[in-house]
PAKOLKOL-846148 format. One record per atom (N, C-alpha, C, O): residue in one letter; x, y, z; residue number from 0; atom name. Coordinates in nm, 3 decimals. Layout:
<sites>
{aa A; x X; y Y; z Z; i NUM; at CA}
...
</sites>
This chain:
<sites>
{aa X; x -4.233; y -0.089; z 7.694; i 0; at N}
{aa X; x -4.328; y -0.009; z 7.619; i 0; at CA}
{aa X; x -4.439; y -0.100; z 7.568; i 0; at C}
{aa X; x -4.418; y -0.209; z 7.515; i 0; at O}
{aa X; x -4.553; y -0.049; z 7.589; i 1; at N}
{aa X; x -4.661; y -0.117; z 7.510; i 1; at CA}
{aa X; x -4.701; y -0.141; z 7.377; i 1; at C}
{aa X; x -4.822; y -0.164; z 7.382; i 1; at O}
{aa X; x -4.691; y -0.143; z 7.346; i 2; at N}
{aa X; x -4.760; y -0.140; z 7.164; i 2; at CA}
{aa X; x -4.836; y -0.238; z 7.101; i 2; at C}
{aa X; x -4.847; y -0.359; z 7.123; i 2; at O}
{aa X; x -4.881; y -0.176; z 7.029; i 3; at N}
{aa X; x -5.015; y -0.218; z 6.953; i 3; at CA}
{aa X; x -4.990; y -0.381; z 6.948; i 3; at C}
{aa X; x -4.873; y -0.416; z 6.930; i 3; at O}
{aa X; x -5.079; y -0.472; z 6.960; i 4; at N}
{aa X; x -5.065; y -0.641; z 6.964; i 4; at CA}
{aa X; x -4.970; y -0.713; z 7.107; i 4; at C}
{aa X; x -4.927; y -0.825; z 7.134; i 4; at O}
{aa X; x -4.968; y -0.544; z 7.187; i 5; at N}
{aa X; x -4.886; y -0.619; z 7.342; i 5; at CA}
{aa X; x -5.015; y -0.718; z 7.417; i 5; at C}
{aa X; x -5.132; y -0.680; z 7.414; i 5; at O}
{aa X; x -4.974; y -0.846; z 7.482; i 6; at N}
{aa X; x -5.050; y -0.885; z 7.557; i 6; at CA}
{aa X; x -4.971; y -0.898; z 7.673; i 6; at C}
{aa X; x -4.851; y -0.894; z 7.646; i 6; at O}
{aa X; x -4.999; y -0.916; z 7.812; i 7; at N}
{aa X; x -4.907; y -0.910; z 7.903; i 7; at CA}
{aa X; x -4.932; y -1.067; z 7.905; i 7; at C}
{aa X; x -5.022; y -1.135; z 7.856; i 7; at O}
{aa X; x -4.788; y -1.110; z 8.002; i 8; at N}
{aa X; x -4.824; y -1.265; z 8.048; i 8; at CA}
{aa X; x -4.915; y -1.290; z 8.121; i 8; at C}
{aa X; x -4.988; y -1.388; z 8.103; i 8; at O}
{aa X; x -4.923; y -1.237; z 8.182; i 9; at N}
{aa X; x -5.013; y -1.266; z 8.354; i 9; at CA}
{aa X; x -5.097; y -1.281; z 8.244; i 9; at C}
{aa X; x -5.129; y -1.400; z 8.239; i 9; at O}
{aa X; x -5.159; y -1.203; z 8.135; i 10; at N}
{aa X; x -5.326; y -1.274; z 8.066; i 10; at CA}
{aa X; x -5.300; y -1.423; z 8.050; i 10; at C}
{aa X; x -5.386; y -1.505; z 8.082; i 10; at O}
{aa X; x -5.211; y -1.448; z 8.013; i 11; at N}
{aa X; x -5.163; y -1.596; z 7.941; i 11; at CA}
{aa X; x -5.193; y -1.668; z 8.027; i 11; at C}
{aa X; x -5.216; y -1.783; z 7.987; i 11; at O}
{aa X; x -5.205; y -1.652; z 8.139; i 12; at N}
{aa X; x -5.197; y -1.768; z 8.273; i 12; at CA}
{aa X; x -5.385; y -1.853; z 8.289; i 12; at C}
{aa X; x -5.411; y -1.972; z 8.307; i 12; at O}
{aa X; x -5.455; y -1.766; z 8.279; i 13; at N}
{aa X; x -5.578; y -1.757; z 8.292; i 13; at CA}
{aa X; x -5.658; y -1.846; z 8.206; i 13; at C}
{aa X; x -5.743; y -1.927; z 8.243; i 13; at O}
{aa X; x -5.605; y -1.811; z 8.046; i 14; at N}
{aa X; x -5.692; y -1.785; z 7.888; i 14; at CA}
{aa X; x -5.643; y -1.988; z 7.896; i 14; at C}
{aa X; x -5.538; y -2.040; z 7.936; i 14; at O}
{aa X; x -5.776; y -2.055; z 7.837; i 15; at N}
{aa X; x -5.804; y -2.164; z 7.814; i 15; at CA}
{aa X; x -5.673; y -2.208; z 7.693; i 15; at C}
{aa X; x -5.617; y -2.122; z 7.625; i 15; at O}
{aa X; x -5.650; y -2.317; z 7.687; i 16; at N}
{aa X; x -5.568; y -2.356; z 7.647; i 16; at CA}
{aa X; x -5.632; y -2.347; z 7.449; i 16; at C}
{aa X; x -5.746; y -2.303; z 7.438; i 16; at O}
{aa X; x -5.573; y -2.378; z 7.342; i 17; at N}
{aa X; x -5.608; y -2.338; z 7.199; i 17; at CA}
{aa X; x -5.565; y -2.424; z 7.160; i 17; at C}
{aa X; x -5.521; y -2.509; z 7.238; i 17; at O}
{aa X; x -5.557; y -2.442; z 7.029; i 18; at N}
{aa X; x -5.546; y -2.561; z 6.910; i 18; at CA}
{aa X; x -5.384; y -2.529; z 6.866; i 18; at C}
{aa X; x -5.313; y -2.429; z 6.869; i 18; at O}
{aa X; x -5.368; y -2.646; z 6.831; i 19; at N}
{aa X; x -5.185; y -2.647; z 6.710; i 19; at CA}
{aa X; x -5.204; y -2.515; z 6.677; i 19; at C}
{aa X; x -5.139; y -2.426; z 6.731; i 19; at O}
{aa X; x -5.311; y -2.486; z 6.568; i 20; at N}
{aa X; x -5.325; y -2.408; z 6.463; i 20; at CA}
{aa X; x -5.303; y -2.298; z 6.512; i 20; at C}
{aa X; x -5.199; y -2.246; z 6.474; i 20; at O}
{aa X; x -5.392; y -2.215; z 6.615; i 21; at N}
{aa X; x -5.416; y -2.120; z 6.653; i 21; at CA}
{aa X; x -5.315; y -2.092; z 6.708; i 21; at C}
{aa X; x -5.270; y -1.982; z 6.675; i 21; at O}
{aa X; x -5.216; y -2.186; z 6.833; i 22; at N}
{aa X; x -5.092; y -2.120; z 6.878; i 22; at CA}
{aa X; x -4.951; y -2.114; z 6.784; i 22; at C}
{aa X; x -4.853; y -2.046; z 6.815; i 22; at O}
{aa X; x -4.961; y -2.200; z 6.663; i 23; at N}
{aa X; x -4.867; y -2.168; z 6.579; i 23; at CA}
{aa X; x -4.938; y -2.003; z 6.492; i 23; at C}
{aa X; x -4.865; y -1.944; z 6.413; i 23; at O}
{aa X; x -5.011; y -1.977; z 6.507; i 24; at N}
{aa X; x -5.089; y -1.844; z 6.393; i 24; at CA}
{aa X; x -4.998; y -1.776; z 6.440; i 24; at C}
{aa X; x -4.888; y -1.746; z 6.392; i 24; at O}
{aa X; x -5.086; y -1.729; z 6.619; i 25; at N}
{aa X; x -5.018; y -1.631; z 6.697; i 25; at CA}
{aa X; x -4.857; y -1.623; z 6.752; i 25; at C}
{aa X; x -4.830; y -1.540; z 6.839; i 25; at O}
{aa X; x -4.771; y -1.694; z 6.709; i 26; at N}
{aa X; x -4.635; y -1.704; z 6.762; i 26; at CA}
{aa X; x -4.615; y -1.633; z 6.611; i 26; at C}
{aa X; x -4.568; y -1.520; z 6.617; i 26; at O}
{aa X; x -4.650; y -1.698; z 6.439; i 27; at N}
{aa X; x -4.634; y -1.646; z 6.340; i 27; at CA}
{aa X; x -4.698; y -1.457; z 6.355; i 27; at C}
{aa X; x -4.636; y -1.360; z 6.313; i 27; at O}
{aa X; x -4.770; y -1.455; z 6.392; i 28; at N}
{aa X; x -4.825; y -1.304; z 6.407; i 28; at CA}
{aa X; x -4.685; y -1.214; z 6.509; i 28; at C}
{aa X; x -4.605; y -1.129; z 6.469; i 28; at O}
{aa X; x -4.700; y -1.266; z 6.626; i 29; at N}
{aa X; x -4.590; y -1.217; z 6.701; i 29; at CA}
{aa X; x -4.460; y -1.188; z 6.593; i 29; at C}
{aa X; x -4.414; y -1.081; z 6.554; i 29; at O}
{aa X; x -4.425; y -1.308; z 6.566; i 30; at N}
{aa X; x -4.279; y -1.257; z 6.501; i 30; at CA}
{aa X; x -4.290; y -1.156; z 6.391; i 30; at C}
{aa X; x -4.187; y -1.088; z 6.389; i 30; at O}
{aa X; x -4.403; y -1.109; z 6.268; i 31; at N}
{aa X; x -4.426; y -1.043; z 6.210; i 31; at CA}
{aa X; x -4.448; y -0.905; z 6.272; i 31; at C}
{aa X; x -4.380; y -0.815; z 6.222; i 31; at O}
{aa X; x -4.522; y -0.876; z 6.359; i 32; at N}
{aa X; x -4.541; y -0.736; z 6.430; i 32; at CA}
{aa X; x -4.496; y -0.724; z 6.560; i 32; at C}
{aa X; x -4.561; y -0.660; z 6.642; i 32; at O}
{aa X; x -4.342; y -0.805; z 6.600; i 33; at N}
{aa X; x -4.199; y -0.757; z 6.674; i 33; at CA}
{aa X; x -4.165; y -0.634; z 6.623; i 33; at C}
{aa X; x -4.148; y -0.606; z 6.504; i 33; at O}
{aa X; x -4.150; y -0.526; z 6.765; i 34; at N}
{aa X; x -4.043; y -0.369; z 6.746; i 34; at CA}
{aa X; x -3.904; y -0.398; z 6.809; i 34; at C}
{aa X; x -3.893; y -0.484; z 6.897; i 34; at O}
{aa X; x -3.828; y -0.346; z 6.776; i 35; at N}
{aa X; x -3.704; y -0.315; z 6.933; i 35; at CA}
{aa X; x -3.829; y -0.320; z 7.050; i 35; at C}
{aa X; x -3.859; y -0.413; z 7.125; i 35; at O}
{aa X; x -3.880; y -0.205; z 7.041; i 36; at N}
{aa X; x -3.948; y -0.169; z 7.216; i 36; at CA}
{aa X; x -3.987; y -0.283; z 7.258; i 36; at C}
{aa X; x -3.969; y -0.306; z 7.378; i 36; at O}
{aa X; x -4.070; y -0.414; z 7.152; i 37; at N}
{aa X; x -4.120; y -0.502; z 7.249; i 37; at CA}
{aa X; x -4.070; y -0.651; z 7.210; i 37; at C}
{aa X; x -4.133; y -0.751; z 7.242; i 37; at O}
{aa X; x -3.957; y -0.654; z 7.141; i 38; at N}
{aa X; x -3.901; y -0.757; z 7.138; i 38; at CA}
{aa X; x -3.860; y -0.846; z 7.216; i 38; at C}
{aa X; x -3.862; y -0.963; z 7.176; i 38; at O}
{aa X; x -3.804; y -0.810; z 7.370; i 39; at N}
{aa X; x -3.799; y -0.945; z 7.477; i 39; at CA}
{aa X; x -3.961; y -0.965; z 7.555; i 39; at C}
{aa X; x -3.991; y -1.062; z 7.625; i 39; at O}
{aa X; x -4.047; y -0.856; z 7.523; i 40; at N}
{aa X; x -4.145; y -0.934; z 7.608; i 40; at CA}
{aa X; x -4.221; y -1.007; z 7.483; i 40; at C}
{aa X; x -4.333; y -1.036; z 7.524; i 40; at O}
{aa X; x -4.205; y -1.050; z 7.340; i 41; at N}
{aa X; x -4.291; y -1.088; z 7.225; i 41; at CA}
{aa X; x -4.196; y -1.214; z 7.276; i 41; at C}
{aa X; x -4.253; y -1.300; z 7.343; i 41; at O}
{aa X; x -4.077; y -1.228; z 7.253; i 42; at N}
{aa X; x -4.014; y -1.357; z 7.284; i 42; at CA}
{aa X; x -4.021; y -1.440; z 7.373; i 42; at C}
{aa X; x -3.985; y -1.557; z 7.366; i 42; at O}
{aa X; x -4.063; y -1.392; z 7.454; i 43; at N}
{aa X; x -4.109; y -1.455; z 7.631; i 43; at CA}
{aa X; x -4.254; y -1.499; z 7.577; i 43; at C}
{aa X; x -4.287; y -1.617; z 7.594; i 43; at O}
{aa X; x -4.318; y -1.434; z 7.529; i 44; at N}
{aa X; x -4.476; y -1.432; z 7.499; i 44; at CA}
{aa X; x -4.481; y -1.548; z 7.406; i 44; at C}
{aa X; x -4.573; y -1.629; z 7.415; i 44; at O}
{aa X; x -4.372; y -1.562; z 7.305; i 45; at N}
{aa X; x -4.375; y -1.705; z 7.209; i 45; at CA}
{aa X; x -4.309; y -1.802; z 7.250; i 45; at C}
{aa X; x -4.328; y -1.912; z 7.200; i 45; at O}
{aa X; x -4.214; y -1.783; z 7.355; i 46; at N}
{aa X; x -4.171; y -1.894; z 7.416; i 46; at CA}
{aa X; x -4.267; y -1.993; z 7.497; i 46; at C}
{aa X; x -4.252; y -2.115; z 7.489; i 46; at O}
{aa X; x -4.402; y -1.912; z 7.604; i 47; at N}
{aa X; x -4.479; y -1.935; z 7.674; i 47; at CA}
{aa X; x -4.556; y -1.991; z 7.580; i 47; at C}
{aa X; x -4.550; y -2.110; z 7.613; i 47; at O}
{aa X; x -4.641; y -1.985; z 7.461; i 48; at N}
{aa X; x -4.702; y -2.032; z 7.361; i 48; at CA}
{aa X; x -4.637; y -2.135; z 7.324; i 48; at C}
{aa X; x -4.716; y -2.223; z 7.291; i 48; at O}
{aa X; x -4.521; y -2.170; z 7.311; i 49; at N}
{aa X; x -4.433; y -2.288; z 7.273; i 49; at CA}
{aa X; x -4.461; y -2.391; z 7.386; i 49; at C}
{aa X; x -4.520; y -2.493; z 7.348; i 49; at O}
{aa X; x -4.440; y -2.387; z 7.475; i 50; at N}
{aa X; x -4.482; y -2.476; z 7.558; i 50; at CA}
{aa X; x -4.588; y -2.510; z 7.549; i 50; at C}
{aa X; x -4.584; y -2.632; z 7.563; i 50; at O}
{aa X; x -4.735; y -2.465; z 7.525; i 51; at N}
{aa X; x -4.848; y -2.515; z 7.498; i 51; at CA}
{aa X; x -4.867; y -2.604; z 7.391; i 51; at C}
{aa X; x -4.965; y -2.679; z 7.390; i 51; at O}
{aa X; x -4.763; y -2.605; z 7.277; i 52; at N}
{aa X; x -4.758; y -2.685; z 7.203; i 52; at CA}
{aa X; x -4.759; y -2.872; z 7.198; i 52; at C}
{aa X; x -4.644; y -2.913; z 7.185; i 52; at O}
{aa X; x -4.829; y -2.948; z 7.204; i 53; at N}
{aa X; x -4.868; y -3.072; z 7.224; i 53; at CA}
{aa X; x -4.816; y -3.146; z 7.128; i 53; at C}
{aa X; x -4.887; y -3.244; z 7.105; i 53; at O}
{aa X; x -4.695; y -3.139; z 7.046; i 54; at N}
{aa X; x -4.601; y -3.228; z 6.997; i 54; at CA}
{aa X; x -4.483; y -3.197; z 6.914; i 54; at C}
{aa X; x -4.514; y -3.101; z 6.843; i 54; at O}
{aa X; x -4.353; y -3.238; z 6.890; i 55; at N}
{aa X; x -4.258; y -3.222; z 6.813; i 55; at CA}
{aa X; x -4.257; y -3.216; z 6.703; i 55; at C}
{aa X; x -4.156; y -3.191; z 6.638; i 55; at O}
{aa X; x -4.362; y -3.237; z 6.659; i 56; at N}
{aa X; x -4.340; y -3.171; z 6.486; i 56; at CA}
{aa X; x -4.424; y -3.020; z 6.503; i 56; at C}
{aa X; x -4.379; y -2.929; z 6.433; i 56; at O}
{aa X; x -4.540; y -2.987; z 6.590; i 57; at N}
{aa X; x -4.581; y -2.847; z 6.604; i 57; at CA}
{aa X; x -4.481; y -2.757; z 6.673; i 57; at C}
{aa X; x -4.484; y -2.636; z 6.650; i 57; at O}
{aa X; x -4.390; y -2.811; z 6.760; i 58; at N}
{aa X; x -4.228; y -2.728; z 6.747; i 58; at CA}
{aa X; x -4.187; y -2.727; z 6.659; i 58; at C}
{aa X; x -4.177; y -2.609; z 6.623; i 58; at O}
{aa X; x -4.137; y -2.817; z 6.564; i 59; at N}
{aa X; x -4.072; y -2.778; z 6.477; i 59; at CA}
{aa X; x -4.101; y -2.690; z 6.385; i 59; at C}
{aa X; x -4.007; y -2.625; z 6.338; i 59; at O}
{aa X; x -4.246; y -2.664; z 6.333; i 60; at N}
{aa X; x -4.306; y -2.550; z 6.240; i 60; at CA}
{aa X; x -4.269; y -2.412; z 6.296; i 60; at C}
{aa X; x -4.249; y -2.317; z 6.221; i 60; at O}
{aa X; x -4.261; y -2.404; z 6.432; i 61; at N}
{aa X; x -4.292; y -2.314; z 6.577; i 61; at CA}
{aa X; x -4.132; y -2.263; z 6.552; i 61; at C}
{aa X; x -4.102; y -2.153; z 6.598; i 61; at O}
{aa X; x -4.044; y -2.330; z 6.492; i 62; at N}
{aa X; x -3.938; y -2.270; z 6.521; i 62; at CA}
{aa X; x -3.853; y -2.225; z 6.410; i 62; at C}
{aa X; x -3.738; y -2.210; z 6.453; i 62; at O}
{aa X; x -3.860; y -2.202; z 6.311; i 63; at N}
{aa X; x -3.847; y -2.062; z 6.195; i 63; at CA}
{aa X; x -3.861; y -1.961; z 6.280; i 63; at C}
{aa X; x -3.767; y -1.892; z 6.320; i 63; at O}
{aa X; x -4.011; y -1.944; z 6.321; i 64; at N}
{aa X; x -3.991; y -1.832; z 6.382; i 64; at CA}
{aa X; x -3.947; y -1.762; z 6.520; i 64; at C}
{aa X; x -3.937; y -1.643; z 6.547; i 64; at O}
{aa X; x -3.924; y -1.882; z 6.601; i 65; at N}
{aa X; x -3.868; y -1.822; z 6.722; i 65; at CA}
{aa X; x -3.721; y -1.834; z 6.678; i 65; at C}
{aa X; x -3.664; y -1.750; z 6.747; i 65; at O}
{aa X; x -3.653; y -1.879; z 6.620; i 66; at N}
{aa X; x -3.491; y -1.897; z 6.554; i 66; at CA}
{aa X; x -3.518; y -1.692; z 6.503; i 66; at C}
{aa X; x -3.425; y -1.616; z 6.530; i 66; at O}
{aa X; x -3.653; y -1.631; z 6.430; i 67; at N}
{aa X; x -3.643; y -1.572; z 6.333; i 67; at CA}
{aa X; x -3.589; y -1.439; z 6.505; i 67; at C}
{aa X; x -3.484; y -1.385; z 6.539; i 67; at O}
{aa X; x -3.698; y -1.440; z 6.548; i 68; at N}
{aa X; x -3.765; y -1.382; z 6.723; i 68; at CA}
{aa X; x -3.576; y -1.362; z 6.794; i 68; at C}
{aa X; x -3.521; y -1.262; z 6.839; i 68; at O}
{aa X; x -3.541; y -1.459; z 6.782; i 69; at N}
{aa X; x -3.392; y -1.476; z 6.846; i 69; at CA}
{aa X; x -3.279; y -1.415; z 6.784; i 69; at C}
{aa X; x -3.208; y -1.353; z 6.864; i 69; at O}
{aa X; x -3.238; y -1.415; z 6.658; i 70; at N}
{aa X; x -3.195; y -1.327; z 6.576; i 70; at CA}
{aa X; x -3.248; y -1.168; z 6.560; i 70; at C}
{aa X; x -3.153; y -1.089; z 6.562; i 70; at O}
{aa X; x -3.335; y -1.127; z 6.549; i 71; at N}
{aa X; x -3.399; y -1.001; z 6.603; i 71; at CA}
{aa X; x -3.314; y -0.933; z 6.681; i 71; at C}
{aa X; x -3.221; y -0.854; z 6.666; i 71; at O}
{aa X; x -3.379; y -0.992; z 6.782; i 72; at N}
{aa X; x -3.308; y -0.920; z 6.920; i 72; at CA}
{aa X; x -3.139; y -0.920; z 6.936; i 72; at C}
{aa X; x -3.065; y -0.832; z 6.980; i 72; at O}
{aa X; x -3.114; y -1.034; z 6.891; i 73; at N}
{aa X; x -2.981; y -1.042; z 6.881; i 73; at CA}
{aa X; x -2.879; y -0.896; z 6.799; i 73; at C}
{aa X; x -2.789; y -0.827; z 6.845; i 73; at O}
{aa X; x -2.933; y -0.897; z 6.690; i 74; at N}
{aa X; x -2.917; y -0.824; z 6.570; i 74; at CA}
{aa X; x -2.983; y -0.689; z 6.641; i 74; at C}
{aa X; x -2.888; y -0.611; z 6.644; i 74; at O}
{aa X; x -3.094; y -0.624; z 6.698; i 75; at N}
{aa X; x -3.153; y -0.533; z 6.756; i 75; at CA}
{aa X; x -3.058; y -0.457; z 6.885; i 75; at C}
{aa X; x -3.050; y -0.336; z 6.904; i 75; at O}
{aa X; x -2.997; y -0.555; z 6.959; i 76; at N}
{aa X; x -2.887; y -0.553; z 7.087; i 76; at CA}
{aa X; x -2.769; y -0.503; z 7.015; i 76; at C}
{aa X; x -2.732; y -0.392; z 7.054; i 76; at O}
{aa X; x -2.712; y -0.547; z 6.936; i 77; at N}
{aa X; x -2.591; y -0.505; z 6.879; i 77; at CA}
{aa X; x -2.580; y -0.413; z 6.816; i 77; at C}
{aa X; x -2.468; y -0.373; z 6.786; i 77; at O}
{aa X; x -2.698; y -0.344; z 6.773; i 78; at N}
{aa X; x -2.701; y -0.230; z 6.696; i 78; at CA}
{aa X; x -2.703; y -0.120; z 6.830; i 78; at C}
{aa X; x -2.602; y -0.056; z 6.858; i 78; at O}
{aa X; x -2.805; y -0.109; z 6.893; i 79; at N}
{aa X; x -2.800; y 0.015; z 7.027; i 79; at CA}
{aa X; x -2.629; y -0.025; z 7.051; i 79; at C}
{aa X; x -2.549; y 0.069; z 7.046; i 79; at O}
{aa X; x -2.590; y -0.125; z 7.069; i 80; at N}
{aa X; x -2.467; y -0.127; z 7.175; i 80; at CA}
{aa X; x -2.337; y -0.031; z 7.052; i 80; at C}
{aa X; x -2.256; y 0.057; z 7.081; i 80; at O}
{aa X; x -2.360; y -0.080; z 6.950; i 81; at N}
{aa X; x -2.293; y 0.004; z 6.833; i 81; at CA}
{aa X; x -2.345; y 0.154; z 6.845; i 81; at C}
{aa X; x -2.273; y 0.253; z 6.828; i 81; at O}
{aa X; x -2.461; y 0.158; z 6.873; i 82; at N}
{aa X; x -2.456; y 0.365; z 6.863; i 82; at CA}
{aa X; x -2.424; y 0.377; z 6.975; i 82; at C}
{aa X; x -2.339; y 0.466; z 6.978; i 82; at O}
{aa X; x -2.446; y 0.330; z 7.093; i 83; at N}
{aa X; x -2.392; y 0.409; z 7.223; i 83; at CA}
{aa X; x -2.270; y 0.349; z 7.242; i 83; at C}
{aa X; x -2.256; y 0.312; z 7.358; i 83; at O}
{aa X; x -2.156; y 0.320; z 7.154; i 84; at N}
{aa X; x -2.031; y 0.301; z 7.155; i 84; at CA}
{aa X; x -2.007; y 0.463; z 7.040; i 84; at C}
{aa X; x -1.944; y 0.569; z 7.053; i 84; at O}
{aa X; x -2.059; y 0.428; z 6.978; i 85; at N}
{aa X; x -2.051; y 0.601; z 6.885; i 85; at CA}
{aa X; x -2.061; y 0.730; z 6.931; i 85; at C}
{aa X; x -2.025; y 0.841; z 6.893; i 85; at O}
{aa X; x -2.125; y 0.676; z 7.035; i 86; at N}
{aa X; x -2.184; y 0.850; z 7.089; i 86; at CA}
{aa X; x -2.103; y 0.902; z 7.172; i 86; at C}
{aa X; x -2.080; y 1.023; z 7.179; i 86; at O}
{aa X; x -2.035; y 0.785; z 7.268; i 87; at N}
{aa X; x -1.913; y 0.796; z 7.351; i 87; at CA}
{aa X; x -1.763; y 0.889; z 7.313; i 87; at C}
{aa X; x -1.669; y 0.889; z 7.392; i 87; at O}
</sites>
């Protein structure tokens, strides 16, 4: 599903490379306006941004929130798998 702040990857491939700042903003933005609907493609999307990252301490800021991104989904997965064990 699409939603509002979706970017697809394929854009990512193209778009000039950005600053520390700017790719730590947008990984912080991502994890703030994550749904269920678009939670594995936001995580793929900050993982790909992680790699652009140009040193180990701008990972390390980078990763609160993909730790936050990973728990999500985690926590998001277990809940559907809990109602459609209910509904059964």
């Amino acid at each position: 599903m699409r939603g509002k702040g979706f970017v697809s990857l394929s854009s990512l491939a193209g778009r000039a490379p950005v600053g520390r700042d700017a790719i730590l903003d947008e990984i912080r933005s991502i994890y703030f306006k994550t749904t269920r609907e678009t939670i594995q493609h936001d995580l793929t999307h900050a993982i790909e941004l992680l790699k652009q990252l140009p040193d180990e301490a701008a990972r390390e800021k980078a990763s609160v929130y993909m730790e936050g991104l990973a728990q999500m989904r985690s926590e998001w997965a277990r809940s559907a798998q809990s109602k459609r064990k209910r509904r059964r």
